[in-house]
N, C-alpha and C positions, 0 to 999 in steps of 0.2 A: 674614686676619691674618698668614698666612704670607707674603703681599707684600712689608711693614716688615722680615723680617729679612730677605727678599733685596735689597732697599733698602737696605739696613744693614748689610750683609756687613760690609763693611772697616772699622765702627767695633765691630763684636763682634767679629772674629777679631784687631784693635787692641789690645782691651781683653784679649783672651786673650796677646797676645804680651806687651802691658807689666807682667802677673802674673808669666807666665813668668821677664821679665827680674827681677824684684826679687825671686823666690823666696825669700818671708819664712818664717821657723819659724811652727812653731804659738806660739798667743797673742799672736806680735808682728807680726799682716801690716798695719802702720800704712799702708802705702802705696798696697795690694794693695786696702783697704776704701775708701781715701777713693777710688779711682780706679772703682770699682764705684758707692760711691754717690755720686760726679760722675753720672755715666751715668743713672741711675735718676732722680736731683734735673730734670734738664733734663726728664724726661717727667714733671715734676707728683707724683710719688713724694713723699713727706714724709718724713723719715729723725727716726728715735729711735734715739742712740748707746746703746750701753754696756747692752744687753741680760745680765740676770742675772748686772749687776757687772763684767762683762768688757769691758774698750775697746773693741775690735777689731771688738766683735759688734754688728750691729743690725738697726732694722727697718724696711723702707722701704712706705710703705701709700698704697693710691691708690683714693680713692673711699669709701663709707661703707653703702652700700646693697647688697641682696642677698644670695647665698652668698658667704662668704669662701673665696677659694681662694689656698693659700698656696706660694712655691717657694721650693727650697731652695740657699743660696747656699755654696760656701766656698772659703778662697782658701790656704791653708796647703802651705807644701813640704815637703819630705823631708831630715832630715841625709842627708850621705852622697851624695847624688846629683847632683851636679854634672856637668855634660856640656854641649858643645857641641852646639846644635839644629842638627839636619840630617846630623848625622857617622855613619857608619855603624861607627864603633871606641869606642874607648873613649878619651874625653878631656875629663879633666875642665877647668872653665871656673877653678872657685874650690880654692884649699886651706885647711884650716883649722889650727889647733892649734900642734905647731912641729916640728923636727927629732928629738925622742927621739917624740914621737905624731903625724904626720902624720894628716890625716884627709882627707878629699874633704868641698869647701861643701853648699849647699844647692841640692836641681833639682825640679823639676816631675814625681815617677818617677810620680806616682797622677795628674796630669791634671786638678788641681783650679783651673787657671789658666783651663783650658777650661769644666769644670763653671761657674764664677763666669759666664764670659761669656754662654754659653748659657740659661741660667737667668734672668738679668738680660733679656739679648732676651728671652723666653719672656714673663717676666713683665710687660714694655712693650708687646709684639704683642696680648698679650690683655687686657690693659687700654684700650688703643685700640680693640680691635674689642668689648668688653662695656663701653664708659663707659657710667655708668650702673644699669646693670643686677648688677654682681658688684664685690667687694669683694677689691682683687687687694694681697697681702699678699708682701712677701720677708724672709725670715731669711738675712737673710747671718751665717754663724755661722764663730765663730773655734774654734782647735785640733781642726779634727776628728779630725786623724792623731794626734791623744793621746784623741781620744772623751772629749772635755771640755765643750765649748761647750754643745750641746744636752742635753746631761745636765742643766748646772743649770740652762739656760733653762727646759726641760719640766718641772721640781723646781719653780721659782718663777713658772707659770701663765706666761708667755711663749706660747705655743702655741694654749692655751685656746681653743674659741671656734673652731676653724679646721671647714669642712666637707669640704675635702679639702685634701691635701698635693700636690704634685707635685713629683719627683725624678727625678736621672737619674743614671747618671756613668758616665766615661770606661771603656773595655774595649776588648779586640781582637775584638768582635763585635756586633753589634747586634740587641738582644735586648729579653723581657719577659716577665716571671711572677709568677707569688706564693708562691715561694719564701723562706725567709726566711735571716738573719744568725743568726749567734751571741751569746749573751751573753755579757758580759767584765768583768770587775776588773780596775782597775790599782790598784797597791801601789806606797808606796815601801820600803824599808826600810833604813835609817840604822845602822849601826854605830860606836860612838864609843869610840874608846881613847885611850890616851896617847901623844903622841909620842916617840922617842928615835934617836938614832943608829943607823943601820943595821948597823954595826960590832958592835952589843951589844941584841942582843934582850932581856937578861934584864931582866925587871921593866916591861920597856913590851907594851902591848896594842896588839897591831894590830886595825883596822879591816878593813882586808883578810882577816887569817883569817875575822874574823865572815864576811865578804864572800861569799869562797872554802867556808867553809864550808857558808852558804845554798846557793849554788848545787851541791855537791855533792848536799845532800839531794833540792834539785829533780831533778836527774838521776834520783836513783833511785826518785822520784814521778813521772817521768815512765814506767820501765820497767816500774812496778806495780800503778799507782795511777790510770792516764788511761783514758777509755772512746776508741772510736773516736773521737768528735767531740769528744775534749777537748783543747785546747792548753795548753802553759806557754812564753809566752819569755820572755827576761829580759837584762839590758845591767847593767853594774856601770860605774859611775864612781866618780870623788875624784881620779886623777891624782896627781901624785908623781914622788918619784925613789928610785931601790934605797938611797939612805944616808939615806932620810928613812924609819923608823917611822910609816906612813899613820895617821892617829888619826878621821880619817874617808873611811868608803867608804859607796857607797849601792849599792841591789842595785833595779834600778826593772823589776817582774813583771809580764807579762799573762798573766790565767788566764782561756780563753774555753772554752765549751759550749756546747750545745744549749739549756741552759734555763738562767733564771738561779738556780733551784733550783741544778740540777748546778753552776753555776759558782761557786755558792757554797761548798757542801762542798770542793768541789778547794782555792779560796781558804781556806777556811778551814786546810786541811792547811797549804798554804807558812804564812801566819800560825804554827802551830804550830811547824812548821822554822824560822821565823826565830829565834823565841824559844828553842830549844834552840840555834840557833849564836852566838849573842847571849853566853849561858850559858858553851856550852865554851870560846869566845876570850875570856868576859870582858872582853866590851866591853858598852857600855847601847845597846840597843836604840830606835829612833823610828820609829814605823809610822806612815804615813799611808796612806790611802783618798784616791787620788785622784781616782777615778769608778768607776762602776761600771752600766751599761745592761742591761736584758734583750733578750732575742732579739728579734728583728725578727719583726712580724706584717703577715701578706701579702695582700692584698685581689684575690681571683678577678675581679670584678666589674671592680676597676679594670685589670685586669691582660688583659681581654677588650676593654677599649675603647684602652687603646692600642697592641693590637698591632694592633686595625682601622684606628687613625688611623696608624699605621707604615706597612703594609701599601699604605696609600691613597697616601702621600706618595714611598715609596720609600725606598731604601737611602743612605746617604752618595753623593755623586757623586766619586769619588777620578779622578785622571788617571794617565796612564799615566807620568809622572816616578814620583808617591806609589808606584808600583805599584814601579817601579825603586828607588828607596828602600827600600821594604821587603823587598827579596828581599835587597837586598847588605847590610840587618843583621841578618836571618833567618843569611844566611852566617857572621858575623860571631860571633852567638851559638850556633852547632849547631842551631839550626834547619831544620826542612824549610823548602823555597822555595818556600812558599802566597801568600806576596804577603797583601792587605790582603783584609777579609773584604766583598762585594760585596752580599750579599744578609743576607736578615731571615730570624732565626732564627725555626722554629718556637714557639708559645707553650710555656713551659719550666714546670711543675707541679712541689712542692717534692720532692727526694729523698726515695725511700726505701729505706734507713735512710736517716738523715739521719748522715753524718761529716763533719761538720763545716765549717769554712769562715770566711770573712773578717768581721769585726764593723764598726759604724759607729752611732756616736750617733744616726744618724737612726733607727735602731730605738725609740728612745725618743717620739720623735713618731708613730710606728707606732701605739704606745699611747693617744694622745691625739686622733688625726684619721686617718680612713681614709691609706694611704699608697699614692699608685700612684707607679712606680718603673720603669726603661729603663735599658739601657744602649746608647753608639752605641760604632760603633769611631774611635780616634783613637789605637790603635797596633798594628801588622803581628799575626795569627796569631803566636801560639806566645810572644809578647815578655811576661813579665811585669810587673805592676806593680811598683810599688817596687823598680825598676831602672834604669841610666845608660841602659838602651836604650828604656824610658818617657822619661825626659828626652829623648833624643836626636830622639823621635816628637811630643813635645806641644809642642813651640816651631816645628812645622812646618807646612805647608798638609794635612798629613793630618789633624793636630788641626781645621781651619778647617774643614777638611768634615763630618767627627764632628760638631763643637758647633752650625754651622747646621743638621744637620739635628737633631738632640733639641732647638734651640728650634722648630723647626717643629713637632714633636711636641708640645712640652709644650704648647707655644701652644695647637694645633687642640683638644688635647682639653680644654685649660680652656676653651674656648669649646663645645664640645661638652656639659659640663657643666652650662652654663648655659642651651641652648637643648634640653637636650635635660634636663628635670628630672624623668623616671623613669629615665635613669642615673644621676644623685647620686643619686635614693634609691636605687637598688640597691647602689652602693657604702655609701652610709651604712648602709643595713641590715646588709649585710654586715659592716658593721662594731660594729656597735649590738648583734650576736650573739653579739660574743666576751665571756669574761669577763675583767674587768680588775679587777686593785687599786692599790696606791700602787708608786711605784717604790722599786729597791732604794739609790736614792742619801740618805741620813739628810740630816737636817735640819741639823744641827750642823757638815756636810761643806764646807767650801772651795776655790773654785776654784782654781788655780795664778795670779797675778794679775802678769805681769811689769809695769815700770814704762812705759809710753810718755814717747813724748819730746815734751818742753812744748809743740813747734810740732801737736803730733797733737792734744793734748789741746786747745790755744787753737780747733783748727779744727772740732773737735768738739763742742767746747763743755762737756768735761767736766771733769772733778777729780780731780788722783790721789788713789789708793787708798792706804791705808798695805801695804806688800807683807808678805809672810807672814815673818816668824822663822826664818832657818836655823837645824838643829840645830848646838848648840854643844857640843864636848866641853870637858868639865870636870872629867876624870880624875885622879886622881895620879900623878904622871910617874913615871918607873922611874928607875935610879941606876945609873950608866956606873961 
């Protein structure tokens, strides 16, 4: 099965470069999905748009017979990350906003251009080599970098039905275990005042104090109030100018932990700050819930057979340009000059203590179907995600090497899975052991649903959505 994608190189590391270029936001990768499931439709794939409500999301299934085995697709970029691929400085491609708030466009800093490709091969290799025999399922899901998508899909049985997961995504090393994620909230929170003249505060309500003020309290929840593995970050918008009384600001919160017990309590504190800064600036408050995941649950079993099939296959093949490339942006950012990571990491067993660490909706399918999980390298030691120096690595041949080789991986062991059927059951048992209840996403809860554009929707075949109600202030104005 590994043949096909070395066959196929240059239309998956194609399909990874033409995400890169269009580095859509979350919920709106219109371009980013149809260009994935083009790819998947010519191999006999059958595509259902608009998984759990959302455009952008769907499902493409091949076959009807056997174990279903399911991968996981996404194609979302990062505000802020704009960069030219292959540049070892910093230079961004796009600007955004205007002269009083410059900002940097959108870039590829997490590598989800590459996951989409790789995953997509994965899931075509091993449906050609099990026709027949296994029931090969992909979620391509939208907004993961807001831990949206797959919240409400897994909420509205989307997932259901699957007997394993397979996942993978981008790192500066290549690796596997059963280790897990953190659980997360996001919040919004809306403060609404009145507007007036910047010249005469008296009598008008800012938004911004509320703003200012939440986030004050967060600070000092975060000096008293966080355990090791707990986080709080948070980004304030609304925009404006100093002579304009802001009458709306929003304060938009992630609260992650270890469990999503813990992250609840924490969440629930900011909740209570909000409503006291609400209070003191005297503005009205709008809370929204706008996802919410528990921690990622880790599968030994699955996490044993692909670092066999890693192991067997080999490490990324990087050339000695990639290798040059990663030293002069290693330089670039204060990094040691490691160059790119060559070999496979030992199998990695969860922390302990466990402090904490990075979240991802795919935690929530954790919950629903055993999860085995990888990561390959597709950018230098030491380079962060969700940095210009991630963009500057995943529009290059370093990424193409990374994402060939975790579809080799995913491949081999969904076909592994299916000729070798006391591995699924040990995964499945494995999984069939833990205790599970309902997730913490309520029923009542909405996903953020931005509008697509009519040519998405004609090609899709869907219908727009009526979009959600911004908060309106409706205050009493103050008196100049």
């Amino acid at each position: 099965m590994t043949r096909w994608i070395d066959e196929n190189a240059p239309v998956l590391t194609g399909l990874a470069d033409r995400i890169w270029a269009y580095a859509e936001p979350s919920l709106r990768e219109w371009r980013s999905a149809l260009a994935t499931a083009e790819l998947l439709r010519a191999h006999d794939f059958t595509i259902e748009w608009g998984t759990a409500g959302l455009p952008a999301a769907f499902v493409a299934t091949h076959g009807d017979t056997g174990p279903v085995l399911g991968f996981n697709v996404e194609y979302d970029a990062l505000p802020g990350l704009s960069q030219r691929a292959g540049v070892p400085r910093h230079e961004p491609v796009v600007f955004d906003g205007d002269e009083y708030a410059p900002a940097y466009g959108l870039g590829h800093g997490c590598g989800h251009n590459a996951l989409a490709a790789a995953s997509a091969g994965a899931a075509i290799a091993a449906a050609r080599a099990l026709r027949g025999r296994a029931t090969v399922k992909v979620f391509a899901s939208t907004g993961e970098e807001q831990l949206v998508g797959k919240a409400y899909a897994v909420r509205d049985g989307a997932y259901d039905g699957l007997d394993a997961f397979l996942d993978w995504h981008p790192a500066p090393v290549t690796a596997t275990g059963w280790d897990v994620t953190s659980a997360l909230y996001s919040s919004t929170f809306s403060f609404l005042g009145s507007p007036g003249h910047g010249s005469n505060p008296l009598g008008t309500r800012s938004g911004l104090d509320g703003a200012l003020l939440l986030a004050g309290m967060v600070e000092r929840l975060r000096a008293g109030n966080v355990s090791p593995s707990g986080r709080i970050s948070y980004t304030i918008g609304g925009g404006g100018a100093p002579n304009v009384t802001p009458d709306l600001q929003t304060v938009w919160v992630y609260v992650r932990e270890s469990t999503h017990a813990a992250a609840k309590t924490l969440h629930d504190k900011v909740v209570a700050c909000a409503g006291a800064a609400a209070t003191a600036s005297q503005t009205r408050l709008e809370h929204r819930l706008v996802t919410a995941i528990r921690q990622g649950l880790g599968n030994r079993a699955g996490a044993e057979l692909l670092h066999h099939t890693m192991s067997d296959l080999g490490p990324p093949a990087f050339t000695d340009a990639d290798q040059e490339f990663a030293v002069r942006l290693q330089e670039e950012i204060g990094r040691p000059r490691s160059g790119l990571a060559t070999g496979i990491l030992p199998l990695r067993p969860p922390a302990e203590p466990s402090l904490g660490g990075p979240s991802s909706d795919t935690s929530e399918v954790s919950w629903t179907a055993p999860h085995l999980s990888l990561t390959a390298a597709v950018v230098p030691l030491g380079v962060p995600l969700h940095s210009w120096a991630a963009t500057a690595s995943t529009g290059t041949p370093i990424a193409h090497a990374g994402l060939l080789a975790a579809a080799r991986y995913l491949a081999a062991a969904a076909v592994t899975l299916v000729e070798q059927p006391e591995t699924l059951a040990a995964v499945k048992q494995e999984f069939d052991g833990r205790e599970r209840g309902p997730g913490p996403l309520p029923a009542h809860a909405e996903p953020p649903r931005p509008l697509p554009p009519a040519e998405f929707l004609e090609e899709t075949g869907q219908s727009a959505l009526p979009p959600r109600t911004p908060p309106v202030s409706a205050e009493p104005l103050g008196k100049i």
